[in-house]
C-alpha positions in Angstrom: -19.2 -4.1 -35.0 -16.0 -3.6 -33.1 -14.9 -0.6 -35.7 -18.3 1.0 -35.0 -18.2 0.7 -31.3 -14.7 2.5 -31.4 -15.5 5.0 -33.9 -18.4 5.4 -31.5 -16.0 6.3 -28.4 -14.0 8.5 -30.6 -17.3 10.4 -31.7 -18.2 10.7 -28.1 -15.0 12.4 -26.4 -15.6 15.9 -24.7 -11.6 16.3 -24.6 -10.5 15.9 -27.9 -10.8 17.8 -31.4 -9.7 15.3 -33.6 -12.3 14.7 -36.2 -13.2 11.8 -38.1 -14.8 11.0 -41.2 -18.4 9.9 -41.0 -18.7 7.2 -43.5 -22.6 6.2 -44.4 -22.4 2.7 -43.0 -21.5 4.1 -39.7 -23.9 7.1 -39.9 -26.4 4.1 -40.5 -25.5 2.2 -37.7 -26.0 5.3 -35.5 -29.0 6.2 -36.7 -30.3 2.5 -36.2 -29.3 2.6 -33.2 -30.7 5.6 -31.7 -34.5 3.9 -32.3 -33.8 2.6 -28.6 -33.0 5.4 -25.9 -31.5 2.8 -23.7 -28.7 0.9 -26.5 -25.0 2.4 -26.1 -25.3 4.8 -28.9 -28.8 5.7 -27.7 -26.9 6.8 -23.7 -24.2 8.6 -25.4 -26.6 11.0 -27.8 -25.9 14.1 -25.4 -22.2 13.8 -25.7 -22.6 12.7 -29.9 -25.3 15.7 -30.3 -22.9 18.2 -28.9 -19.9 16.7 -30.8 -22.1 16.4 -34.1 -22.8 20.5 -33.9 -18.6 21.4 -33.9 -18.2 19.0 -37.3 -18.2 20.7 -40.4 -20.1 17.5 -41.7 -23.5 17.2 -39.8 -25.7 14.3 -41.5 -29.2 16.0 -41.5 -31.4 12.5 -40.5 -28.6 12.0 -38.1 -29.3 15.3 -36.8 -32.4 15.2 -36.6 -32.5 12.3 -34.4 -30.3 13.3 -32.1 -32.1 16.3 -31.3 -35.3 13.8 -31.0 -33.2 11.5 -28.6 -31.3 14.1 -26.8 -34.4 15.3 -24.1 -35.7 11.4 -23.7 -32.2 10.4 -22.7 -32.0 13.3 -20.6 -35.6 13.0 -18.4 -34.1 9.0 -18.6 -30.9 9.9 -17.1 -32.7 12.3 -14.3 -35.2 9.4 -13.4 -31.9 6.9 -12.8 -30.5 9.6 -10.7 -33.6 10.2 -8.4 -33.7 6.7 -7.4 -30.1 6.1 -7.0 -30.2 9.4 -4.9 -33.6 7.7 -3.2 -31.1 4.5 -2.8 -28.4 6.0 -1.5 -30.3 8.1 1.2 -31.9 5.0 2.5 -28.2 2.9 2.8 -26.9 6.0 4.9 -30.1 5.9 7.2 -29.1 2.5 8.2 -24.8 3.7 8.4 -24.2 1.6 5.0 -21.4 3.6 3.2 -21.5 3.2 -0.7 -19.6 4.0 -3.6 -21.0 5.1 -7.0 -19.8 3.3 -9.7 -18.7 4.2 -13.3 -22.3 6.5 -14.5 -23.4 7.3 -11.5 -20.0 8.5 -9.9 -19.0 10.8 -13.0 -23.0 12.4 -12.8 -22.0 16.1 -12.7 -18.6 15.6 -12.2 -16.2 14.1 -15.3 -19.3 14.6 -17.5 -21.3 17.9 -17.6 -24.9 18.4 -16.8 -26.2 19.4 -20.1 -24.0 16.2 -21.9 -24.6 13.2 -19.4 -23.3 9.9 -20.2 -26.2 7.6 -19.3 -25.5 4.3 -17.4 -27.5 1.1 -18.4 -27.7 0.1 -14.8 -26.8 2.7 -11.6 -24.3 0.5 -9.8 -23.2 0.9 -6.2 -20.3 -0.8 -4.2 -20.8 -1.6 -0.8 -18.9 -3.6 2.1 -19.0 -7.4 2.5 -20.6 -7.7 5.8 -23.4 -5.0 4.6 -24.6 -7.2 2.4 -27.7 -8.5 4.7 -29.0 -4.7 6.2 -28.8 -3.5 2.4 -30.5 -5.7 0.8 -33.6 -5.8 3.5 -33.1 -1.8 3.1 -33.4 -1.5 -0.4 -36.4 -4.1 -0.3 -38.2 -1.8 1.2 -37.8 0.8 -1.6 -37.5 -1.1 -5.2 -38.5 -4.6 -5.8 -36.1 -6.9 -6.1 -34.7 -9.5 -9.1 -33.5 -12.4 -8.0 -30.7 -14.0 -9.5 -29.9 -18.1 -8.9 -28.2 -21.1 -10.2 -27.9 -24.5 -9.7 -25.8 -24.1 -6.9 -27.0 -20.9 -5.7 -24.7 -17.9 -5.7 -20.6 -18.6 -5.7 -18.3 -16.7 -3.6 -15.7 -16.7 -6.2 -17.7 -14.8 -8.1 -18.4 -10.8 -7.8 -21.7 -10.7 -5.7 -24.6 -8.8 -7.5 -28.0 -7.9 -5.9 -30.5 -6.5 -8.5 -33.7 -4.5 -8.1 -36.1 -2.8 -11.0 -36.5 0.5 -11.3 -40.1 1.1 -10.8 -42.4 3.8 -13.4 -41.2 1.6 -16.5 -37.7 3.2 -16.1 -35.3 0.9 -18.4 -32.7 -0.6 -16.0 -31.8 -2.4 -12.3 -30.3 -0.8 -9.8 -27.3 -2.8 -8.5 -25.5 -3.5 -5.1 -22.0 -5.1 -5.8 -19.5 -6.0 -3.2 -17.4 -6.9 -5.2 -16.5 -5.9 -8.7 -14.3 -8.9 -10.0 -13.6 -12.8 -8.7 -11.9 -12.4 -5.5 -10.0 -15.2 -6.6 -8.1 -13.6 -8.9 -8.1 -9.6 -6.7 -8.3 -10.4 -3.3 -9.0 -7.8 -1.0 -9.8 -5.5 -3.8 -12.9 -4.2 -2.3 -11.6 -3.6 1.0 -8.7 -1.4 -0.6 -10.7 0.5 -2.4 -12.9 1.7 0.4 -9.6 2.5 2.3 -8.4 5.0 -0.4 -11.6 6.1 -1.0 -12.6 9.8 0.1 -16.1 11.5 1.5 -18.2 13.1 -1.0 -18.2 16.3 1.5 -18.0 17.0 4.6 -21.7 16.4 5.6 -21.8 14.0 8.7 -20.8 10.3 8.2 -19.2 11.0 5.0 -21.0 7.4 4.2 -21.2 8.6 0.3 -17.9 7.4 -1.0 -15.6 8.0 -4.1 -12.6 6.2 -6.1 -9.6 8.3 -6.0 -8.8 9.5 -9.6 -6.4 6.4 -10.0 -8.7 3.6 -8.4 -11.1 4.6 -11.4 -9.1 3.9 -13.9 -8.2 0.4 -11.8 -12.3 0.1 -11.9 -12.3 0.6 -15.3 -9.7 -1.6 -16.2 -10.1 -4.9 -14.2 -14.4 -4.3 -14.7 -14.1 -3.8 -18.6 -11.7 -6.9 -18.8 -13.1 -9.3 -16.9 -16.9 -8.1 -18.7 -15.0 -7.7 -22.1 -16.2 -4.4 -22.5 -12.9 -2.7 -22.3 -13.8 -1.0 -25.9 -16.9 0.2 -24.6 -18.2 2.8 -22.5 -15.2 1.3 -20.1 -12.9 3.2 -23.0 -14.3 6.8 -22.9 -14.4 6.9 -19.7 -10.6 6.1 -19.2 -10.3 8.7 -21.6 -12.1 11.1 -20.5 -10.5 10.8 -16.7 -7.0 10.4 -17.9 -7.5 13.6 -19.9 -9.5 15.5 -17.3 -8.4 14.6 -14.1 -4.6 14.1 -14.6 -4.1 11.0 -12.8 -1.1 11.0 -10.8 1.2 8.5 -13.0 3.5 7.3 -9.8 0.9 6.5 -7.6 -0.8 4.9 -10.3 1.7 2.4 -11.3 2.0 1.5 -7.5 -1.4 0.8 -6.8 -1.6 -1.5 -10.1 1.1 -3.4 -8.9 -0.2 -3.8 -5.5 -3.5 -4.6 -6.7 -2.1 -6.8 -9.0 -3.8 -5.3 -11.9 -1.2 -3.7 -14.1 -2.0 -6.1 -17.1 -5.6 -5.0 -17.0 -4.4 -1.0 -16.3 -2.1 -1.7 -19.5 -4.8 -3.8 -21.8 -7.2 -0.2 -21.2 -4.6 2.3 -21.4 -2.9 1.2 -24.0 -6.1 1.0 -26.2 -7.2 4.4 -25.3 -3.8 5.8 -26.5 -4.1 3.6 -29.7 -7.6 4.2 -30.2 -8.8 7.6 -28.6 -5.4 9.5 -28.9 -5.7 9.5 -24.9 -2.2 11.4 -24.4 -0.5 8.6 -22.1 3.2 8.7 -22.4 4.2 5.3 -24.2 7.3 5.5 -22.2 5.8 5.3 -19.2 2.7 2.9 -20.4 5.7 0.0 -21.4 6.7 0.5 -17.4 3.1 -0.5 -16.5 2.6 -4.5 -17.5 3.8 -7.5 -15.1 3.9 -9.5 -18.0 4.2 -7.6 -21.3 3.3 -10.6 -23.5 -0.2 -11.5 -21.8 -0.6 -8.1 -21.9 -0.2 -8.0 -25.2 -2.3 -11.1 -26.1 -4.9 -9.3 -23.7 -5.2 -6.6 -25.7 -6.0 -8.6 -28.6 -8.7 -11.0 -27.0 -10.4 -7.9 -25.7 -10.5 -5.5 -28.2 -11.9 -8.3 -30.9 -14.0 -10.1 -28.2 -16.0 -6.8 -27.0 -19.6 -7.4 -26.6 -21.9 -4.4 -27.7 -25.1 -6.0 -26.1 -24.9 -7.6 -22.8 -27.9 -9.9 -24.4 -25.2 -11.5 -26.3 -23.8 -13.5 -23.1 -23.6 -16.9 -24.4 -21.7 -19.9 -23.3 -18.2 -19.0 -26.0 -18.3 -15.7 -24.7 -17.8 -16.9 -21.1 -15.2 -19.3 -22.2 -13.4 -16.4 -23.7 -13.9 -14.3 -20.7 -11.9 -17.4 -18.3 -8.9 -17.3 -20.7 -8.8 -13.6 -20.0 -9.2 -14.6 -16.5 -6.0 -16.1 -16.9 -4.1 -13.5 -18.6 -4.7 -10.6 -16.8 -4.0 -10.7 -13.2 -0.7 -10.4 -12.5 -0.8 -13.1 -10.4 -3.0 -16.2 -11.6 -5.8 -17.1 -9.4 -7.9 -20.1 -8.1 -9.4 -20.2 -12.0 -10.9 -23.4 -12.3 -12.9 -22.5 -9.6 -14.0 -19.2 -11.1 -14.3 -21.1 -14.3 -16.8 -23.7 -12.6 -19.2 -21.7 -11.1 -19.5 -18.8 -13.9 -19.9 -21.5 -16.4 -22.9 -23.0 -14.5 -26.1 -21.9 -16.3 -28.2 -18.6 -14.8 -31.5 -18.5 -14.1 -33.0 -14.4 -13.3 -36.8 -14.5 -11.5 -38.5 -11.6 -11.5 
């Protein structure tokens, strides 16, 4: 599975012309795959229908369901954004500012129109003391999902608030404030809305969004702690880095500040080993606090990568808390991240 889900990122890239050969087993897999619109290969079939037309090599059943998928995933993709615009429009109402995360910030922007990359689940990050005014506010418009455990929600853990999208649209919409243990990235929320910048110049400037450098931190400390780094997390680091030419000082700085440059290092390094993502390897063996947890990181990631987020079981949480301990720079408060994500989780619809 792991070979298919990269072979899947390196099918996917906009800004590359490498091409690869499409063996039958993974033409297969793709293929399976695409029988569900919402499934990673199912959100990327813009971007792989586009990429599948410039190869000399065009796999005619794969073809043809690709063209099949493409429009589904495309009304799909314009649904999620109508109700995160819907979202969105009701937290500025009440002076909430957000910022879109991952899918819904690269909407038009890293991606183009006619090739979106589909999120699973349009995320938002908002501000600790928020928390209470958006979750009445978006009450109002979606209805919510409550997620408990034994010992209700634990503030070493990222806080989540979930709410279906309503005409059978696949998906939650979710409010996060924060996007990793703050045990382990303290204050990571709070710096990111500092660096962040207005949308426009429209009144307010409540929509936020990650500098070009503080996505690439998003990417890096969300794909590790969710061991997805090999996933979506992975084209879009490559996509950015190749698009949006981070600046590589300012990056290093705000990885070490952050104390995230084992988690910058475990995704860039992959995306230059695995995407050809043109990072200079000089400059990529500055980046790590600790280059052999990084390197051990790499490892537990890139074999430990979920493709379904169904597949959460209790070994793959255990595996998650020994990344825990490898990538911050700095080593948290872990057993206490370790005993509240361990407890089992209950979601009530």
């Amino acid at each position: 599975m792991t070979n298919h889900l990269i072979s899947l990122q390196r099918l996917a890239r906009l800004s590359n012309n490498d091409t690869d050969e499409l063996d039958d087993d993974f033409v297969q897999f793709l293929i399976d795959e695409l029988d569900q619109p919402t499934s990673p290969v199912g959100r990327l079939s813009p971007l792989l229908l586009k990429r599948l037309q410039q190869l000399d090599r065009q796999p005619a059943e794969l073809l043809r369901r690709l063209q099949f998928a493409n429009p589904l995933v495309k009304q799909l993709h314009q649904l999620q954004q109508q109700w995160l615009g819907k979202a969105v429009q009701a937290l500025m109402a009440e002076n909430i500012a957000v910022i879109p995360l991952q899918a819904a910030a690269f909407n038009d922007r890293l991606y183009p129109q006619d090739t979106p990359r589909i999120g699973a689940n349009p995320g938002l990050l908002i501000q600790e003391q928020d928390i209470s005014n958006a979750r009445q506010c978006i009450d109002q418009l979606l209805t919510p999902v409550k997620l408990t455990n034994s010992r209700k929600k634990a503030d070493a853990m990222p806080c989540k608030i979930a709410w279906k999208l309503p005409q059978k649209i696949p998906g939650q919409l979710y409010l996060h404030n924060a996007i990793a243990p703050t045990e382990l990235f303290p204050q990571l929320t709070q710096q990111l809305f500092e660096r962040s910048q207005p949308y426009s110049d429209s009144p307010g400037a409540l929509i936020r969004k990650l500098s070009v450098e503080d996505h690439l931190l998003y990417l890096a400390i969300q794909g590790t702690c969710d061991l997805s780094v090999i996933n979506h997390n992975l084209l879009d680091a490559h996509e950015i880095w190749s698009q949006w030419h981070p600046d590589h000082y300012k990056l290093l700085k705000i990885a070490r500040q952050t104390g995230a440059s084992n988690a910058l290092f475990i995704l860039l390094d992959t995306c230059r080993r695995r995407l050809n993502t043109p990072v200079p390897e000089r400059w990529l063996k500055r980046l790590p606090h600790s280059h052999l947890r990084a390197s051990i990181g790499t490892m537990a990631f890139e074999q430990g990568a979920l493709y379904s987020r169904d597949e959460i079981t209790t070994g793959h949480k255990i595996r998650q808390l020994l990344g825990y301990a490898l990538v911050p720079d700095k080593r948290g408060k872990i057993t206490a991240v370790a005993r509240n994500y361990l407890s089992p989780v209950q979601a009530d619809s």
